[in-house]
Residue, then its C-alpha position, 0 to 999 in steps of 0.5 A: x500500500x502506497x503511503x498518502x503523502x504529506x498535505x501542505x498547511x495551505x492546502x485545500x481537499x475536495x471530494x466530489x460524488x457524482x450520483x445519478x440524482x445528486x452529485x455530493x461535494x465536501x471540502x475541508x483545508x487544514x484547520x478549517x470545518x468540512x463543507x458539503x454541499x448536494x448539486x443536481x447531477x444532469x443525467x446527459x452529462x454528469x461531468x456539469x454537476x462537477x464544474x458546478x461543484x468547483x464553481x461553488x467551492x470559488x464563489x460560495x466557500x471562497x476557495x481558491x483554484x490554485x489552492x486545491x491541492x488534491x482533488x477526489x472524484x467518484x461515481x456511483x452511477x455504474x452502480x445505481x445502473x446495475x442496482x436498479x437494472x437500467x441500462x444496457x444489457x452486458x455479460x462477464x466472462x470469467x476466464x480460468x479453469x471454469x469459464x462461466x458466462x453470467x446473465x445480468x441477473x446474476x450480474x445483480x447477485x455478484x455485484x450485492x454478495x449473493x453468490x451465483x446461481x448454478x443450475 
């Protein structure tokens, strides 16, 4: 495991969620109180929710750009998409002693804990 490296006293954090209804955003410099804040995610293009949230860290929490010093993005669309089963239809194949091909059923079950169904 590869250690975090040391954060500068000067430096900004900001962390940015993208959801398929709400994109969570958090901000937090040294010393200073974590902000949060939920911004409408447009479904045709995600990526608006993220410059929203830069925007927002500027204008509202007064953060300048050039002291964010690590940036933190993520996503959990792929997985609301599996979970709710929207989406295009898709398939694993698993290589190996057995191969094994999974329908998107199983997908679901994988992907949650469940296991596999064999039969």
């Amino acid at each position: 495991m590869t250690a975090t490296p040391p954060v500068a006293d000067n430096s900004i954090t900001i962390g940015v969620d993208v959801g398929g209804t709400f994109t969570d955003v958090v901000c937090r410099g040294p010393g200073d109180r974590m902000r949060v804040v939920k911004i409408p995610t447009s479904r045709a293009d995600p990526s608006l929710a993220v410059i929203t949230a830069l925007e927002h860290a500027r204008d509202a929490w007064n953060v300048p750009p050039e002291k964010v010093t690590r940036f933190v993005h993520g996503t959990t669309t792929a997985t609301n998409a599996v979970l709710e089963q929207k989406g295009a239809s898709g398939r694993v194949v698993r290589a190996g002693a057995a191969q094994t091909l999974l329908a998107d059923e199983e997908l679901a079950r994988v992907y949650l804990g469940q296991g596999l169904s064999h039969g």
